[in-house]
Legacy VTK file of the C-alpha trace (Angstrom):
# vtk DataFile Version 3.0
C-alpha trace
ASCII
DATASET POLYDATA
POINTS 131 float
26.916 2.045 13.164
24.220 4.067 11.793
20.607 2.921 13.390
18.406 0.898 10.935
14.557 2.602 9.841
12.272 1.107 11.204
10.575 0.182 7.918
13.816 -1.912 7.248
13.600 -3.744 10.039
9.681 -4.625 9.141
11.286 -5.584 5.799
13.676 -7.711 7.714
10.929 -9.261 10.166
8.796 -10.193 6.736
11.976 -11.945 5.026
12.273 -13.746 8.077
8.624 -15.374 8.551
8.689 -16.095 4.970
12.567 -17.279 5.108
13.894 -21.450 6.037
13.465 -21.108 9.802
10.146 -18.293 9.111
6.508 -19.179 10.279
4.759 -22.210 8.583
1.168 -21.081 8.551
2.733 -17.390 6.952
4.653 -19.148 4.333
1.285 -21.211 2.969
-0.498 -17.982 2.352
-1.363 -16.897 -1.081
-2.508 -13.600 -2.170
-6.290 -14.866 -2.392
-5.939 -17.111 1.178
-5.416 -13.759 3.152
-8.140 -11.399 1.309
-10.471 -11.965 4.260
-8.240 -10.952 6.585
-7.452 -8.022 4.748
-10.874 -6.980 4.412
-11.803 -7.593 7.652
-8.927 -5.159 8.854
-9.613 -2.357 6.485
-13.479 -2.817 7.967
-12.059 -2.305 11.320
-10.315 0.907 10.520
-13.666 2.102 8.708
-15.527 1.627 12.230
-12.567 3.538 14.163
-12.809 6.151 11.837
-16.386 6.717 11.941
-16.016 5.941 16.172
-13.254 8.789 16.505
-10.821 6.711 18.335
-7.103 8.063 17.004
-5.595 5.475 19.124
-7.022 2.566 17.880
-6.972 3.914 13.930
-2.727 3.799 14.684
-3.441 -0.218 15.013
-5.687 -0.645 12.329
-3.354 1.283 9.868
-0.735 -1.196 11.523
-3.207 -4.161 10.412
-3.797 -2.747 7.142
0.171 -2.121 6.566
1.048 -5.239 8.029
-1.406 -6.541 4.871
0.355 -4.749 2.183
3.761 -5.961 3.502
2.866 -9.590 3.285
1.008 -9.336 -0.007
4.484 -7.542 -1.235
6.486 -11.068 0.432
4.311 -13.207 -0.974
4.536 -11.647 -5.109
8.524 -11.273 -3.822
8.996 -15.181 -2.918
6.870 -15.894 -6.298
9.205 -13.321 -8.152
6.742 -10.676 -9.586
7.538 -7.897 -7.468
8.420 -6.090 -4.135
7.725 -3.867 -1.363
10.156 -1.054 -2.965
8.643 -2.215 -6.099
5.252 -0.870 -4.130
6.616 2.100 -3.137
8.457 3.301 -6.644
4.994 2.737 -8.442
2.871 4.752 -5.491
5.478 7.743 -5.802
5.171 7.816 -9.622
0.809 7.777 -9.338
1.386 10.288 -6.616
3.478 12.666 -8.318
1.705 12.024 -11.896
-1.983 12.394 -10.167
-0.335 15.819 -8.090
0.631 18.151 -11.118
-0.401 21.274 -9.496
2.732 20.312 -6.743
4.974 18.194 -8.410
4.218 19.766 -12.385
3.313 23.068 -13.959
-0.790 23.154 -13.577
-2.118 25.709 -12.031
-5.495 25.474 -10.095
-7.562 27.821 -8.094
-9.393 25.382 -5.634
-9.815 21.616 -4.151
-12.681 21.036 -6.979
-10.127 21.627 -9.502
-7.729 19.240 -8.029
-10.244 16.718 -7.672
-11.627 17.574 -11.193
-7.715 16.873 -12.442
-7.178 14.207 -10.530
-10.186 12.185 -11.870
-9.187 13.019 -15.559
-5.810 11.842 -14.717
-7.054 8.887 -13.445
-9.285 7.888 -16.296
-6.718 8.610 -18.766
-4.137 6.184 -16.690
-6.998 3.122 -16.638
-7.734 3.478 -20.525
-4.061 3.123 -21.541
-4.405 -0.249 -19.220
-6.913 -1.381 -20.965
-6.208 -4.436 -23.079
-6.634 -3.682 -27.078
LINES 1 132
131 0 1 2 3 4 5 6 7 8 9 10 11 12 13 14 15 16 17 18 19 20 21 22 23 24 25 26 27 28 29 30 31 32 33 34 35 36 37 38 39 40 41 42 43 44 45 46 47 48 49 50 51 52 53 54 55 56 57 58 59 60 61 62 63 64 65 66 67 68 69 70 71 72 73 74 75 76 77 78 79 80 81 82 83 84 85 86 87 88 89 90 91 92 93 94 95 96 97 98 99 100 101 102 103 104 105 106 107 108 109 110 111 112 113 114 115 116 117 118 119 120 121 122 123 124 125 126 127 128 129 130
């Protein structure tokens, strides 16, 4: 029996709080009910960060991940969308927004990249853009 990641067993753990026999305070969140926890977490990394402390960033990026998971349950239960959903779109941006790895493009330093990168970016928020 092959050993399962551990990212599907997070999957599994999320399913299960949100599932018939899950937790009742997790399955009356909403997407706007948890944004101050969220924001609160990512302001915790922020100070570990700035503090230096490696060992407590690994918790906050837990915190933080732990908040992308449940916002991923939450658009699943409703229908919208996914974790792997998540994941497909953030390898497209990072493949599209990497050119000079993933394409042809050619640069010479890190201010090109970021030059690129911001061009690439523009061009992807004006075609969301309602007309």
């Amino acid at each position: 029996m092959k050993k399962k990641t551990r990212f599907v067993e997070l999957k599994k753990i999320f399913e299960t709080l949100h599932g018939p026999k899950g937790c009742m305070w997790d399955k009356k969140q909403t997407h706007k009910s948890i944004l101050p926890d969220l924001r609160e977490e990512v302001r915790e990394f922020i100070d570990e960060v700035n503090r230096g402390h490696t060992r407590n960033m690994k918790e906050e990026l837990g915190d933080i991940l732990l908040h992308v998971m449940f916002h991923a349950q939450i658009a699943s239960k409703e229908g919208k969308f996914n974790i792997e959903d998540v994941i497909k779109e953030l390898i497209t941006k990072l493949k599209r927004r990497h050119p000079h790895v993933f394409g042809k493009v050619k640069v010479n330093s890190a201010q090109q990249i970021v030059k690129n990168w911001n061009k690439i970016k523009l061009a992807e928020k004006r075609r969301k853009q309602p007309r």
